[in-house]
C-alpha positions, -999 to 999 in steps of 0.1 A, spaced: -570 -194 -690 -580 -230 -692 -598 -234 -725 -611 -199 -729 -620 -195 -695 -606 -178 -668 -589 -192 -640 -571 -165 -621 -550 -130 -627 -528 -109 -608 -540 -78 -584 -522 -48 -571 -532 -69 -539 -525 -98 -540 -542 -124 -569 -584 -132 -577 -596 -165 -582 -627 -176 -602 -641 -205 -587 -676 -205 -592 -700 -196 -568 -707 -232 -557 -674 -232 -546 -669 -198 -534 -678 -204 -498 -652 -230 -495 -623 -206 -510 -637 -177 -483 -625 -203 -459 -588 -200 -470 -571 -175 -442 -561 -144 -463 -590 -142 -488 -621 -124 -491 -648 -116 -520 -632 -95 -553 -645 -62 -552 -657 -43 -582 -665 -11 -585 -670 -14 -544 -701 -47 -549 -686 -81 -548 -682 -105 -576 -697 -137 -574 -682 -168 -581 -643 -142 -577 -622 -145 -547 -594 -123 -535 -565 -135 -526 -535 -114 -506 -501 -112 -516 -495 -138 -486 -519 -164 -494 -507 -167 -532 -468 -169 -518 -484 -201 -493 -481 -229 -518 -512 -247 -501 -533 -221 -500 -519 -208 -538 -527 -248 -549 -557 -252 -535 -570 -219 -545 -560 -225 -586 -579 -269 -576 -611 -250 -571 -604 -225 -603 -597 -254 -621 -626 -275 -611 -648 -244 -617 -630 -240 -655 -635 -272 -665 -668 -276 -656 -677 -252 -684 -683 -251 -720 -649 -240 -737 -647 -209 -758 
């Protein structure tokens, strides 16, 4: 959470990332993710990442840059 708002959480999978869906595309383009499924429809603006691309500490950091960027480009709570 970065002021109220979520950043990321852990999965049975792997991790999910909210980066917003402006920034979504670019996160798809990190080898390992994919959209965050819910209830089987995707959730915009949520990536999914695998237990591999979290343990990659370039892929993990730039994952939680674009959370962050996303976070902090909203109101807090």
């Amino acid at each position: 959470m970065l002021f109220g708002n979520m950043l990321c959480g852990v999965t049975s999978q792997g991790a999910m990332f909210r980066v917003g869906k402006e920034r979504e595309a670019e996160a798809l383009e990190i080898p390992g993710t994919g959209p965050m499924m819910f209830t089987g429809k995707p959730m915009g603006g949520m990536v999914a990442a695998k237990d591999e691309t979290v343990a990659d500490d370039d892929s993990r950091g730039t994952l939680m840059a674009l959370a962050f960027a996303h976070a902090e480009s909203l109101p807090a709570k």
